[in-house]
N, C-alpha and C positions, 0 to 999 in steps of 0.2 A: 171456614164454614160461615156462608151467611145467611144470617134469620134463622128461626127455630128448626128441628130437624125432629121427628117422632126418632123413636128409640134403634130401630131396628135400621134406618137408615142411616144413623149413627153411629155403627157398630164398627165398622172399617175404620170409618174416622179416629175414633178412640182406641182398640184393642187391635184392627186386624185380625177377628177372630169371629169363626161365625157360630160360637159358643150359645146353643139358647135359652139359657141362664139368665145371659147378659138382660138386662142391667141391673147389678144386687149393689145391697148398700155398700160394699166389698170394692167397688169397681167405681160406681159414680160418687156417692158421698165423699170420699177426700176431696172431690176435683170442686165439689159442691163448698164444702166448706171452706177450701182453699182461695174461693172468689172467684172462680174461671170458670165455673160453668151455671148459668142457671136453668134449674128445672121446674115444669111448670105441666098441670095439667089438660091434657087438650082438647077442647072445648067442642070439638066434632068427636072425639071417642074417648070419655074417659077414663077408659082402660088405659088410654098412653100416655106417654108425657114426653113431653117437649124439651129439646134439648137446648139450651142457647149457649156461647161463648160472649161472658161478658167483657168491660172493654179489658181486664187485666187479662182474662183468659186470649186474645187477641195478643193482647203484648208477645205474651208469655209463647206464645206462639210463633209470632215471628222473630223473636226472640231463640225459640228451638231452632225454627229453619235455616236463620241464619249458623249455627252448629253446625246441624246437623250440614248445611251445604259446605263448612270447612272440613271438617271429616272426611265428607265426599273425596273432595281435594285431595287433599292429604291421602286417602285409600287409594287414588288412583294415579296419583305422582310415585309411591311406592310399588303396586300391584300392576300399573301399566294402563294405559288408556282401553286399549284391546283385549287385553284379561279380564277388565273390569266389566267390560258388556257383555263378555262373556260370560263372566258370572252371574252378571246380572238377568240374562237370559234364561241362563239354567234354571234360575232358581224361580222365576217367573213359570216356566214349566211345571218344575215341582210345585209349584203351586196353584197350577190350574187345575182346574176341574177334569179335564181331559187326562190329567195324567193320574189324577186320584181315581177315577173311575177306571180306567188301566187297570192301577196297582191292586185295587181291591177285586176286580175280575182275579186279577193269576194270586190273590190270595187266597177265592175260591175254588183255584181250578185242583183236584189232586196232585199231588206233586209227582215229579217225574222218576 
């Protein structure tokens, strides 16, 4: 994440959730207090606030990715190279919009 971000484009970055709650002190103040992130009111609207990753938050960061990219590793040396995009497809689906809008159709439709 470079340079400040308002909140709402934010929201992926940090949760993956398109929750519109986001951002309570629940959710940003640990990441706040913990030194990783700072937040700041923005100067064009300030109803919002601005998000920054400061330099620990950056560490910390790629410090995750490098993890999170052995993991990877490791899930697809076990589950299989081919499985794994497999899965990873599915779940891409399940998680588009396209198929939420699907699902919630045939939860309105009567049942059969």
């Amino acid at each position: 994440m470079d340079g400040p971000r308002r909140v709402r484009s934010t929201i992926p970055f940090l949760l993956l959730t398109t929750d519109s709650s986001f951002p309570d002190a629940h959710t940003l103040k640990p990441l706040q207090r913990d030194g990783l992130v700072d937040v700041a009111v923005d100067p064009d609207d300030r109803r919002n606030r601005l998000i920054t990753l400061t330099p620990w938050g950056h560490a910390k960061l790629a410090e995750t990715d490098a993890l999170w990219a052995k993991a990877q590793r490791g899930f697809e040396a076990a589950f299989g190279r081919v499985e794994s995009e497999s899965l990873r497809e599915a779940l891409r689906f399940l998680t588009s919009d396209g198929f939420a809008t699907v699902f919630e159709g045939n939860l309105a439709s009567p049942a059969r």
